[in-house]
Backbone as XML, in Angstrom:
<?xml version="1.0"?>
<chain id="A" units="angstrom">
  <residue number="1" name="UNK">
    <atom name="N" x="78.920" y="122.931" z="125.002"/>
    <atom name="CA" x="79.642" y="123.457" z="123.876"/>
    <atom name="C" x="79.319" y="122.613" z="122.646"/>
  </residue>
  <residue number="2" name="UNK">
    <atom name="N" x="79.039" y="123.054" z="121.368"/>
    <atom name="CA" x="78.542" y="122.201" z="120.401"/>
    <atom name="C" x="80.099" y="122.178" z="119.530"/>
  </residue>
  <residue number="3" name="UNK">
    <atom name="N" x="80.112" y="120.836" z="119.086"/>
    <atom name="CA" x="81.188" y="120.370" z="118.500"/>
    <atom name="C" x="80.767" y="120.939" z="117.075"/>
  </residue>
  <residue number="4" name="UNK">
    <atom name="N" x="81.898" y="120.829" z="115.910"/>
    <atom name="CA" x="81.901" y="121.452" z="114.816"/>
    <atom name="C" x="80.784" y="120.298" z="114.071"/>
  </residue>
  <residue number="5" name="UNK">
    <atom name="N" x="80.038" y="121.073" z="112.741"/>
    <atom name="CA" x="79.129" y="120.076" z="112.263"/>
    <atom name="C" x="80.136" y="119.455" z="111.231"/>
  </residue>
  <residue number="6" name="UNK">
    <atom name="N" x="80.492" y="118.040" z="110.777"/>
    <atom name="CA" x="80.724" y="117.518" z="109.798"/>
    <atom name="C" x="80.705" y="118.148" z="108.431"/>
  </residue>
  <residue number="7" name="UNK">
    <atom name="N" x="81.224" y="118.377" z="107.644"/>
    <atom name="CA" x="81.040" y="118.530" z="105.883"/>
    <atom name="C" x="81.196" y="116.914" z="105.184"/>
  </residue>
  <residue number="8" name="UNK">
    <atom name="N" x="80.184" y="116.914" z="104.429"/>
    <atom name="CA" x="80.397" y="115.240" z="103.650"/>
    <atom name="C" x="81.263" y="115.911" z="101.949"/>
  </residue>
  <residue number="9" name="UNK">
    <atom name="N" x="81.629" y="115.026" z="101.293"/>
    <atom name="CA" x="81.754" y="115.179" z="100.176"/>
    <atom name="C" x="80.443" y="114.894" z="99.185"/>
  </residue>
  <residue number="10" name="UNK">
    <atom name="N" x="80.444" y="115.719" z="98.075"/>
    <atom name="CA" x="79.325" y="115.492" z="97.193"/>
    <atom name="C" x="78.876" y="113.975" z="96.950"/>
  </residue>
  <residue number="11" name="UNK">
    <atom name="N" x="80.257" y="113.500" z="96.034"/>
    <atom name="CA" x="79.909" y="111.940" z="96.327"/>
    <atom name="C" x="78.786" y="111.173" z="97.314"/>
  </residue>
  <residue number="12" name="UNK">
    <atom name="N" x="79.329" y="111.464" z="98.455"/>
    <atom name="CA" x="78.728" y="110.735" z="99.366"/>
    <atom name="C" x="76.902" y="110.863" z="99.582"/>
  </residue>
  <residue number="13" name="UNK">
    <atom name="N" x="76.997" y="112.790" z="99.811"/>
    <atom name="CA" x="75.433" y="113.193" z="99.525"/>
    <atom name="C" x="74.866" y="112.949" z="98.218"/>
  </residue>
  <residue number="14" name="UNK">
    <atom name="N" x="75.474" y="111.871" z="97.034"/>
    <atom name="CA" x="74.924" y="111.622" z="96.057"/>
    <atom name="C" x="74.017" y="110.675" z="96.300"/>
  </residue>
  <residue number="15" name="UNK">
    <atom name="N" x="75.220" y="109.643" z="96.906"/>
    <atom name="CA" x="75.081" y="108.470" z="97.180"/>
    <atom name="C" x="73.552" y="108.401" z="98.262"/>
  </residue>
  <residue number="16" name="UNK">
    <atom name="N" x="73.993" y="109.231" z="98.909"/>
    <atom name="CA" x="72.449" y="109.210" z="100.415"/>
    <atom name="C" x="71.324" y="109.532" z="99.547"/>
  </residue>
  <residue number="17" name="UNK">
    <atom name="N" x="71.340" y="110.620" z="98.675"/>
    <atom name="CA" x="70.321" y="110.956" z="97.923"/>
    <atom name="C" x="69.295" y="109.918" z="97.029"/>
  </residue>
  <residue number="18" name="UNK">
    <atom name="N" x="70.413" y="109.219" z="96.448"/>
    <atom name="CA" x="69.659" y="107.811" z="95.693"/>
    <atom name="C" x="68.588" y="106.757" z="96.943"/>
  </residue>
  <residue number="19" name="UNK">
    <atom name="N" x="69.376" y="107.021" z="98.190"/>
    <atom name="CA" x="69.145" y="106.126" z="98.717"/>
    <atom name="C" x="67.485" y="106.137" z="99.378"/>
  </residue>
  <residue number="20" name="UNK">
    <atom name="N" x="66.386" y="107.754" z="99.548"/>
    <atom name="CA" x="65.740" y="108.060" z="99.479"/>
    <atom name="C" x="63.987" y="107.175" z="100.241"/>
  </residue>
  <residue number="21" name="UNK">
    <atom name="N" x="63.511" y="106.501" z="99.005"/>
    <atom name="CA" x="62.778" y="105.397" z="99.536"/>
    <atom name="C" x="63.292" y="104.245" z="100.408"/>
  </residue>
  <residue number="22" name="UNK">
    <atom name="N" x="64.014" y="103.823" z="100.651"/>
    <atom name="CA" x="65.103" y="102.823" z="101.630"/>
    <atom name="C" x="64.843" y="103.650" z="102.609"/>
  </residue>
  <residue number="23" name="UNK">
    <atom name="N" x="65.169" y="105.180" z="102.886"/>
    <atom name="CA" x="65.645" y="105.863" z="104.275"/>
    <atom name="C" x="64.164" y="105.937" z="104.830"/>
  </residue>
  <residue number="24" name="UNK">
    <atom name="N" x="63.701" y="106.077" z="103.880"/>
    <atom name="CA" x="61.641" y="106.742" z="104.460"/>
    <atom name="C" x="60.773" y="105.422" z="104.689"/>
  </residue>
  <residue number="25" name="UNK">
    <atom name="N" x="61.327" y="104.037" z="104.084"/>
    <atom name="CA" x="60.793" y="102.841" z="104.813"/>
    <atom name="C" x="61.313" y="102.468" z="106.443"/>
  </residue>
  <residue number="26" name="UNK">
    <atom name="N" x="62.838" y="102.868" z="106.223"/>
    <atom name="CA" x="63.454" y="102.701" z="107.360"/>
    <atom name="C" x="62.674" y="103.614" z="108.482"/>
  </residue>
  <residue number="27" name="UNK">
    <atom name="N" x="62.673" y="104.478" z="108.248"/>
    <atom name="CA" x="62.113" y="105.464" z="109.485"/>
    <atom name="C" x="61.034" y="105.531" z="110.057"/>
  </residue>
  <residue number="28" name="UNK">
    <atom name="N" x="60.355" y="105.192" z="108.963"/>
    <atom name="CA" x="58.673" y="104.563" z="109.204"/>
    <atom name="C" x="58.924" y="103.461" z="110.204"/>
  </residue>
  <residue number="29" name="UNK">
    <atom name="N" x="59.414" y="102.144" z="109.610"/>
    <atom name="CA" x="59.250" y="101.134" z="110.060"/>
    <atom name="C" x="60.117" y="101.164" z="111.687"/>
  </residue>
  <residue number="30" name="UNK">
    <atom name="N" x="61.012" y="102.161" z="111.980"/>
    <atom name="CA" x="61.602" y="101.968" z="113.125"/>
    <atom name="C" x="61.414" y="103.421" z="114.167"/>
  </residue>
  <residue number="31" name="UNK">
    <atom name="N" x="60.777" y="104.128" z="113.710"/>
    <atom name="CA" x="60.424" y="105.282" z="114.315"/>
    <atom name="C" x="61.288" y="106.012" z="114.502"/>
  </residue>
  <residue number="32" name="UNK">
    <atom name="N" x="62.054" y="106.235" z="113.840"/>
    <atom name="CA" x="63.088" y="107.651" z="113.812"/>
    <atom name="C" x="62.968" y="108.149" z="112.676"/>
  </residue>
  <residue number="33" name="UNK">
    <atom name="N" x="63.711" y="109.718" z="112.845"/>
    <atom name="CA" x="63.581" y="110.214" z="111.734"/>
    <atom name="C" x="64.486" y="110.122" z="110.608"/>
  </residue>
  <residue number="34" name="UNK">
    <atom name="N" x="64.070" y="110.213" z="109.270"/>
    <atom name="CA" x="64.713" y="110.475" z="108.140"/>
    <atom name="C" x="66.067" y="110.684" z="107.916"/>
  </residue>
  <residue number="35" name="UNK">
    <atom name="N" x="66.377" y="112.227" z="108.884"/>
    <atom name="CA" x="67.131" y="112.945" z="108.597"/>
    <atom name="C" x="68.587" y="112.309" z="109.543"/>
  </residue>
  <residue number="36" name="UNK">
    <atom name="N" x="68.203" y="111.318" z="110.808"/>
    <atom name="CA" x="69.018" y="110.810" z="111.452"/>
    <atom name="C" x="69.457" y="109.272" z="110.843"/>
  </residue>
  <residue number="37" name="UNK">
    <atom name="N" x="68.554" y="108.655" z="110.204"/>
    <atom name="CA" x="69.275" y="107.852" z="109.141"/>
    <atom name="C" x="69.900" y="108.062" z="107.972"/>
  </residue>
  <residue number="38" name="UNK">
    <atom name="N" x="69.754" y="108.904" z="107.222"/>
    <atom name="CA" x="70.296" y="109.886" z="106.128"/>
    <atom name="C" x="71.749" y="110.130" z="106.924"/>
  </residue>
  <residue number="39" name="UNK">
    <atom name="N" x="71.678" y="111.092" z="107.743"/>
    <atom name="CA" x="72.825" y="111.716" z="108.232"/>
    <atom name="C" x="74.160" y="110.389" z="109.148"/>
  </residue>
  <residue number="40" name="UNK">
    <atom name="N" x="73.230" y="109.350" z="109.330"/>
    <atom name="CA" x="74.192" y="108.268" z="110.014"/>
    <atom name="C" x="75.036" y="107.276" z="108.878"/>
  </residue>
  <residue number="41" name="UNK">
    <atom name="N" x="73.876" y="107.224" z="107.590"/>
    <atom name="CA" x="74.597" y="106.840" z="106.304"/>
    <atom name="C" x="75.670" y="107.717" z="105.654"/>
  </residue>
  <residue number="42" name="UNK">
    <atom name="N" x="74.978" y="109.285" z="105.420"/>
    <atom name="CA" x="76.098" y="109.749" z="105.287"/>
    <atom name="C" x="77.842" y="110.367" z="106.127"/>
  </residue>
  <residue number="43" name="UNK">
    <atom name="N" x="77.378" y="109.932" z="107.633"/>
    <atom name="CA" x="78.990" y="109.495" z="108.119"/>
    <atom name="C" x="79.624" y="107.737" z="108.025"/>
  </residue>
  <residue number="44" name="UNK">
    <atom name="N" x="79.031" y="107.157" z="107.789"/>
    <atom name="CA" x="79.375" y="106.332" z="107.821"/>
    <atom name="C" x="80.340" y="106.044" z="106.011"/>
  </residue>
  <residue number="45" name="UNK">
    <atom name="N" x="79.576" y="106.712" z="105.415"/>
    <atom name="CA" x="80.131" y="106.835" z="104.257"/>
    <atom name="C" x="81.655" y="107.490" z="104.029"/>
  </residue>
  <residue number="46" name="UNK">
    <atom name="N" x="81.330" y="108.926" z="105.099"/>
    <atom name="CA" x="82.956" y="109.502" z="104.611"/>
    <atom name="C" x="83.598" y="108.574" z="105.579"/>
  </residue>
  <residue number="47" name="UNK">
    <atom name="N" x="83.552" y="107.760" z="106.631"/>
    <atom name="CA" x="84.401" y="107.177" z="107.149"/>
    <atom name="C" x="84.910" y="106.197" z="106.950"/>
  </residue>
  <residue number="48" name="UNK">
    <atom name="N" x="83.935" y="105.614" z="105.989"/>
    <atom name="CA" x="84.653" y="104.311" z="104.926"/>
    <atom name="C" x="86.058" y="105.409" z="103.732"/>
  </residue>
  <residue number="49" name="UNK">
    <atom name="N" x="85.400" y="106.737" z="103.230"/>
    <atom name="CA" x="86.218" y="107.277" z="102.240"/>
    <atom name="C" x="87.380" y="107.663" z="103.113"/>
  </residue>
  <residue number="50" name="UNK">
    <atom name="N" x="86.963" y="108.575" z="104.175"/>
    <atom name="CA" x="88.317" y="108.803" z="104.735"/>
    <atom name="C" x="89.697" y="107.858" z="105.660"/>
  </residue>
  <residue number="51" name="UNK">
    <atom name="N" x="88.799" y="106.636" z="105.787"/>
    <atom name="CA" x="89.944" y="105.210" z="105.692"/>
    <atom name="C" x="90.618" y="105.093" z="105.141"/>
  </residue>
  <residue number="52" name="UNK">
    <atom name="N" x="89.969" y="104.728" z="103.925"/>
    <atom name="CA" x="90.890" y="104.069" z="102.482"/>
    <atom name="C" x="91.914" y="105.185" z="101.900"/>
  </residue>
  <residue number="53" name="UNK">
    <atom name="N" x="91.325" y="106.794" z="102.222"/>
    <atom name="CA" x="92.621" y="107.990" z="101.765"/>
    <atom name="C" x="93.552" y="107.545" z="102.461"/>
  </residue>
  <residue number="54" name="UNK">
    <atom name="N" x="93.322" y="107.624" z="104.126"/>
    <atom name="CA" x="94.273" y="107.922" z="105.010"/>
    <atom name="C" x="95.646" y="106.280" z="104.991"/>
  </residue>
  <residue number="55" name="UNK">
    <atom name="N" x="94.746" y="105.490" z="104.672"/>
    <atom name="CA" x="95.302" y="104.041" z="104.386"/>
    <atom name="C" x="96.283" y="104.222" z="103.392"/>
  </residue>
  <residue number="56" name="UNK">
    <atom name="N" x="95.763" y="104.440" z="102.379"/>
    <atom name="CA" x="96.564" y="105.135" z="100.771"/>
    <atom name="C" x="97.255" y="105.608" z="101.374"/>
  </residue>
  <residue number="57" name="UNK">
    <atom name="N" x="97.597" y="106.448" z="101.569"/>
    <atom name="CA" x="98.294" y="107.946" z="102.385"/>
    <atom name="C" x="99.964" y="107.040" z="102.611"/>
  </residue>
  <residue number="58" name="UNK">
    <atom name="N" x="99.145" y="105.967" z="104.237"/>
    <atom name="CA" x="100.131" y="105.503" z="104.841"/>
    <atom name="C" x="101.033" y="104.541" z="104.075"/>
  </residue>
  <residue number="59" name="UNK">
    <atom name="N" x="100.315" y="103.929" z="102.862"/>
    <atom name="CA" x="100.992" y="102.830" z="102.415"/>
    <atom name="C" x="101.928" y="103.489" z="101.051"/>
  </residue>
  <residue number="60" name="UNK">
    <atom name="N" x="101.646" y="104.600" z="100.575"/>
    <atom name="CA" x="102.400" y="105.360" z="99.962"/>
    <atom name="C" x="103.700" y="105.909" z="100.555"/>
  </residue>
  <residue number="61" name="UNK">
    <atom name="N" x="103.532" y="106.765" z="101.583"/>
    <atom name="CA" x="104.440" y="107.151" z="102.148"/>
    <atom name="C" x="105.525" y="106.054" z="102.765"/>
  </residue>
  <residue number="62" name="UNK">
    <atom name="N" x="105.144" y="104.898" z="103.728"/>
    <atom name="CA" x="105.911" y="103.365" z="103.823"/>
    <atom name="C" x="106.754" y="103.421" z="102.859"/>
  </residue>
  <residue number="63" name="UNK">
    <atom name="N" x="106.039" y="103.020" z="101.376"/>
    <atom name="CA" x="107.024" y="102.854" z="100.121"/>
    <atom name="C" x="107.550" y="103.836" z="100.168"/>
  </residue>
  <residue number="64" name="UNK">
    <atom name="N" x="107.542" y="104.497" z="100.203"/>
    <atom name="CA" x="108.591" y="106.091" z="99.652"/>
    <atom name="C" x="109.868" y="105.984" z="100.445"/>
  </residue>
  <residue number="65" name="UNK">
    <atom name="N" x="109.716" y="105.719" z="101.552"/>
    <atom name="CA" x="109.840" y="105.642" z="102.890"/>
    <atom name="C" x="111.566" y="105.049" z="102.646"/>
  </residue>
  <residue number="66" name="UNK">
    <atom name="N" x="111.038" y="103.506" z="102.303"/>
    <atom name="CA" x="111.531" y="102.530" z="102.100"/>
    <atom name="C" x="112.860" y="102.682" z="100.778"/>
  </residue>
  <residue number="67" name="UNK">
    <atom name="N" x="111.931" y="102.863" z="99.788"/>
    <atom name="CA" x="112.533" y="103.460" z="98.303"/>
    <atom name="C" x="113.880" y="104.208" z="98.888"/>
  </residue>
  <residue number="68" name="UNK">
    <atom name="N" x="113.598" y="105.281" z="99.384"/>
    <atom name="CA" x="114.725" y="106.173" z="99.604"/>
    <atom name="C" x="115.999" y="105.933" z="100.558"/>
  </residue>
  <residue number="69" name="UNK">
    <atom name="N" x="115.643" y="104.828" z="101.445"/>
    <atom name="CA" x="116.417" y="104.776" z="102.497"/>
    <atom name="C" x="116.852" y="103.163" z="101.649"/>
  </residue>
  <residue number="70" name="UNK">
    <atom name="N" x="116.893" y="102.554" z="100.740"/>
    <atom name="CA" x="117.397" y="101.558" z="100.377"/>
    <atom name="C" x="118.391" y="102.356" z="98.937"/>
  </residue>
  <residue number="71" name="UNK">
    <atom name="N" x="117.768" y="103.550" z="99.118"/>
    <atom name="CA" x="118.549" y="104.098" z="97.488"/>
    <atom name="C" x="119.775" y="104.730" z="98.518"/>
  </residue>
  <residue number="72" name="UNK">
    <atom name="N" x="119.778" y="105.445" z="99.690"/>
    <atom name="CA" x="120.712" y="105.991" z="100.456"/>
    <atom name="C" x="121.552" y="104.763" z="100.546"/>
  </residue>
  <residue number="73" name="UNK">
    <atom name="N" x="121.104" y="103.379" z="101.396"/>
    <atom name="CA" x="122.088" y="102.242" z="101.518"/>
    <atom name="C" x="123.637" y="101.977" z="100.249"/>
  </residue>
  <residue number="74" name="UNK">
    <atom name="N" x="122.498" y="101.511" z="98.815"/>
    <atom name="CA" x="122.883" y="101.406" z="98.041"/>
    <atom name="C" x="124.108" y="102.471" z="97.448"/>
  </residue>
  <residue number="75" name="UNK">
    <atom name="N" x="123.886" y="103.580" z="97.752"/>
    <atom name="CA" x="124.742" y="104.803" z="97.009"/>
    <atom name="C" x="126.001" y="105.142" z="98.191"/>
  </residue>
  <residue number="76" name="UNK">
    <atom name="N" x="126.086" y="104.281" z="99.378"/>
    <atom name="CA" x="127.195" y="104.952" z="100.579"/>
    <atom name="C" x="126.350" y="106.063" z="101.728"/>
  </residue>
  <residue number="77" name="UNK">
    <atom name="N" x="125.313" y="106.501" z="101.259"/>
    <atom name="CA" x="125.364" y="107.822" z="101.670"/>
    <atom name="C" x="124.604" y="107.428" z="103.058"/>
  </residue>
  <residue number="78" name="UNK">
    <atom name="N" x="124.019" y="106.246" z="103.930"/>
    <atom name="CA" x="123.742" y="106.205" z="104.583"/>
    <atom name="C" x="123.984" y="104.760" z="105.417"/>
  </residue>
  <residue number="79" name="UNK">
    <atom name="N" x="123.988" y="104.472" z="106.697"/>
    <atom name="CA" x="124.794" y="103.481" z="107.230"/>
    <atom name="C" x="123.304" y="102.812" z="107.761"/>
  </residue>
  <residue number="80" name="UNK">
    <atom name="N" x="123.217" y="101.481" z="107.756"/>
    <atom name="CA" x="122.011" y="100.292" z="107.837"/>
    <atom name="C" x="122.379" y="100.079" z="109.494"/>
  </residue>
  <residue number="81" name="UNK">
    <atom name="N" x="121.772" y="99.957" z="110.675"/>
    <atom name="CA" x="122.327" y="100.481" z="112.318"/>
    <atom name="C" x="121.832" y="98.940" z="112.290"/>
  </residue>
  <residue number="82" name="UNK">
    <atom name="N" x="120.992" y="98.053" z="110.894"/>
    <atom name="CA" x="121.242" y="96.852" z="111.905"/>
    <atom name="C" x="122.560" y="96.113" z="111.389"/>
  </residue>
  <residue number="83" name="UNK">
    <atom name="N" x="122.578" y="96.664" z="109.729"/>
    <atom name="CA" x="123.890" y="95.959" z="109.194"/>
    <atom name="C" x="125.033" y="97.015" z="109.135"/>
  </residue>
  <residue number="84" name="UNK">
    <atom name="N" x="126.015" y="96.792" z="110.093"/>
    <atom name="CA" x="126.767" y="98.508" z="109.963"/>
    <atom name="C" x="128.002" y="98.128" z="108.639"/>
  </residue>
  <residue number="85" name="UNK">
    <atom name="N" x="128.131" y="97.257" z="108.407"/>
    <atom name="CA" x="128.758" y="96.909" z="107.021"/>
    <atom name="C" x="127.925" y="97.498" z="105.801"/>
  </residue>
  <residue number="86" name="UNK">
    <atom name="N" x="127.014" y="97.830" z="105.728"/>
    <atom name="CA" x="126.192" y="97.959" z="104.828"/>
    <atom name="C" x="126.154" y="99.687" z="104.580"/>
  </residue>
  <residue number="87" name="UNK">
    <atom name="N" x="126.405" y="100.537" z="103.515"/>
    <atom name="CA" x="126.311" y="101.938" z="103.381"/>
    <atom name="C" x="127.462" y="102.720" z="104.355"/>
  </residue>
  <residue number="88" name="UNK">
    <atom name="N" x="127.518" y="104.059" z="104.017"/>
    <atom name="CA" x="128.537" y="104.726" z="104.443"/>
    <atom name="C" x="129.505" y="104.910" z="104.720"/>
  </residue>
  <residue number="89" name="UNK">
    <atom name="N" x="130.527" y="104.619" z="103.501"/>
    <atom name="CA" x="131.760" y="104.203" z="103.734"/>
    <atom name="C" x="132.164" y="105.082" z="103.945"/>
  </residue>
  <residue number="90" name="UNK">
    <atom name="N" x="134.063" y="105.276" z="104.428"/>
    <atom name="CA" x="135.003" y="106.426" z="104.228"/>
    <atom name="C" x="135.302" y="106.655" z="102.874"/>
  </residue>
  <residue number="91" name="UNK">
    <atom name="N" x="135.474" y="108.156" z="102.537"/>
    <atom name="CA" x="135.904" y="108.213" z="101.177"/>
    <atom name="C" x="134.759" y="107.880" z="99.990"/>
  </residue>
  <residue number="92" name="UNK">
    <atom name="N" x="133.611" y="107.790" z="100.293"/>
    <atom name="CA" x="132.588" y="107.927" z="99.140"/>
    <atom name="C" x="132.444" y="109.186" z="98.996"/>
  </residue>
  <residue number="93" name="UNK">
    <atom name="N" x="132.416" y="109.312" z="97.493"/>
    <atom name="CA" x="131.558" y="110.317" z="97.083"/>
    <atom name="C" x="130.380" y="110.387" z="97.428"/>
  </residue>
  <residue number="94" name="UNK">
    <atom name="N" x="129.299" y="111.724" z="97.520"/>
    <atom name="CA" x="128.071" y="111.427" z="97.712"/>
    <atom name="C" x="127.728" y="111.355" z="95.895"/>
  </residue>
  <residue number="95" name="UNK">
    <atom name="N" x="126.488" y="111.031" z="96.006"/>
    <atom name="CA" x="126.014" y="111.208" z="94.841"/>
    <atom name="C" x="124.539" y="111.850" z="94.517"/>
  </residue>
  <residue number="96" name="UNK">
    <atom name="N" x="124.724" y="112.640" z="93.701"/>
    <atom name="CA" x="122.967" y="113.776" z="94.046"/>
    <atom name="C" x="122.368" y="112.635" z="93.518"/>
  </residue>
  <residue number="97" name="UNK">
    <atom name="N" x="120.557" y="112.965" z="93.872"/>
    <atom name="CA" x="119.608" y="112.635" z="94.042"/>
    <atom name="C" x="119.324" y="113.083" z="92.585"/>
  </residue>
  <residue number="98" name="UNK">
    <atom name="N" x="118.429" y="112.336" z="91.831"/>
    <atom name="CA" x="117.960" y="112.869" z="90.475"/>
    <atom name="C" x="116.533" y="113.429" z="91.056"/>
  </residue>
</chain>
């Protein structure tokens, strides 16, 4: 069964493109082809890009994460399970979210 082929981003096939004389010494000098050093640069490329998104991603969302559940503490509207003194009292108002 053949697995799906990869799509790169332009970027990346920019990047392989420059890279040109480098790939055609390489292939010469090690006996493979072109198109399998080309194509190993360009995964290696989205997998450096699609790291650093997915990284971004996680370290965004963390903060957000964080942000909101310290703005819940702060306002009553939610109780801290390691500090149970902390948020959700009786008799608070809630207070909307801007």
């Amino acid at each position: 069964m053949a697995s799906k082929l990869p799509s790169y981003s332009q970027d990346n096939l920019s990047l392989v493109g420059e890279m040109t004389s480098e790939i055609a010494a390489a292939a010469a000098r090690y006996g493979v082809s072109a198109e399998a050093i080309a194509g190993a640069l360009a995964q290696e490329l989205s997998d450096q890009t699609t790291s650093l998104t997915n990284y971004g991603k996680r370290v965004v969302s963390a903060a957000s994460a964080h942000t909101f559940l310290n703005w819940m503490l702060l306002k009553g509207m939610a109780r801290n399970p390691f500090h149970p003194t902390q948020g959700a009292s009786i008799g608070t108002t809630p207070i909307r979210m801007r």
